[in-house]
C-alpha positions as CSV (number, residue, x, y, z in Angstrom):
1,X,-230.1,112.7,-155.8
2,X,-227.1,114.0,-156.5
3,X,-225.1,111.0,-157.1
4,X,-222.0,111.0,-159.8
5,X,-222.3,109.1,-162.4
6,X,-218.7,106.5,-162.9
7,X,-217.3,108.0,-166.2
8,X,-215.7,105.1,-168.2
9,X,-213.8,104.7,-171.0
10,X,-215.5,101.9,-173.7
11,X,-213.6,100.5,-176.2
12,X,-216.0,98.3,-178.9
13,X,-214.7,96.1,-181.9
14,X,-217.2,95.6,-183.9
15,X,-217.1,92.4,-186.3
16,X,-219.2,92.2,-189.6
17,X,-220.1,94.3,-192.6
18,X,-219.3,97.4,-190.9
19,X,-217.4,99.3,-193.5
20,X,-219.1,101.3,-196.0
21,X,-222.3,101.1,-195.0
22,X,-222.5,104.4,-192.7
23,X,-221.4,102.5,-189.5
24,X,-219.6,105.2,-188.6
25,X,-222.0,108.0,-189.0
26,X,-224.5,105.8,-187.4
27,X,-222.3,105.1,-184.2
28,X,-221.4,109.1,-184.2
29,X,-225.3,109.9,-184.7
30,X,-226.1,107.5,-181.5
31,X,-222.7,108.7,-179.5
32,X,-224.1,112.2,-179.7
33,X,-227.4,111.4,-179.3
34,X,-225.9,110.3,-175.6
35,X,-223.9,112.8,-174.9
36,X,-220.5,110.6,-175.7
37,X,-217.0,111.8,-176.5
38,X,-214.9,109.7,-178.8
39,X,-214.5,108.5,-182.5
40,X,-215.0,104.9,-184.7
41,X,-212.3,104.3,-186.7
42,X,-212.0,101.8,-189.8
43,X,-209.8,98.9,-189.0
44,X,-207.9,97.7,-192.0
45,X,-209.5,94.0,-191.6
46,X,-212.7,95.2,-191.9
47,X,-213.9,96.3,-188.6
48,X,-214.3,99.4,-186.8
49,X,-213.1,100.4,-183.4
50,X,-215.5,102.7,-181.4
51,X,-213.8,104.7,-178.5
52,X,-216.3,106.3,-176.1
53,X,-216.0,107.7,-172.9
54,X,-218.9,109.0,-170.3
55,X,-221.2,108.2,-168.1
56,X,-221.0,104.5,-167.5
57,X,-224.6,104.3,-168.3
58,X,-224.7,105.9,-171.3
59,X,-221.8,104.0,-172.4
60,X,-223.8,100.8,-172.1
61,X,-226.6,102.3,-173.8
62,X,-224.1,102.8,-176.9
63,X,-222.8,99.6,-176.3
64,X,-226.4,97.8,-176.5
65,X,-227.0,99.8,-179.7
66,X,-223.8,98.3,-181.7
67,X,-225.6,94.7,-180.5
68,X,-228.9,95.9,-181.3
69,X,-229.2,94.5,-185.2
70,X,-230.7,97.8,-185.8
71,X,-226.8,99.1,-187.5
72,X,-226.5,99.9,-190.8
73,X,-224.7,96.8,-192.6
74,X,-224.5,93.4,-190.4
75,X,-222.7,93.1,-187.0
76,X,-221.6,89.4,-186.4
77,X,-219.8,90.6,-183.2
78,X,-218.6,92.9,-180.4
79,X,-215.7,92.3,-178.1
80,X,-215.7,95.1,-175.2
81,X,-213.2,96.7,-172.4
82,X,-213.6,99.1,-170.1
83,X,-211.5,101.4,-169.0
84,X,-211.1,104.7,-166.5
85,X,-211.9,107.9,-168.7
86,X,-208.6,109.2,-170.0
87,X,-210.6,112.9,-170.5
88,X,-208.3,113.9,-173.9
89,X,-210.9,113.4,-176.4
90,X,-213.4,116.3,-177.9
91,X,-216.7,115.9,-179.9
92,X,-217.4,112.1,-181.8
93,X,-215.3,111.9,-184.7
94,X,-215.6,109.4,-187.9
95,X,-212.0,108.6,-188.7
């Protein structure tokens, strides 16, 4: 069809028992899985901060799987932005 797909930058705080539970490896496993730059980090109040930038679709996807109730541990909530793709980030990193 040739149509570009809108790269986006995501940014996902995700609420819950999301720390030591393999959240992060999780969310990296997925982020890959789609072809997603970016990292979750550990927040020191207990959540973890996904940065992901891509496709807009894919993004969504990723964004659908935090909310699935399929994570590892228990995700009360997710609080989104969207942003244009900054383009400085490499691989999906667990920080």
């Amino acid at each position: 069809m040739g149509e570009t797909a809108e790269l986006v930058r995501l940014s996902a705080w995700v609420h819950g028992r999301v720390q030591g539970v393999g959240f992060r490896w999780w969310t990296r496993s997925r982020a890959l899985e789609l072809g997603l730059t970016g990292h979750a980090t550990n927040a020191r109040d207990g959540r973890v901060h996904v940065v992901a930038e891509g496709p807009r679709d894919d993004c969504a996807r990723l964004l659908g799987l935090l909310r699935s109730g399929d994570t590892p541990g228990r995700v009360t909530l997710v609080v989104e932005s969207w942003d244009p793709v900054r383009g400085d980030l490499t691989g999906f990193e667990e920080r």
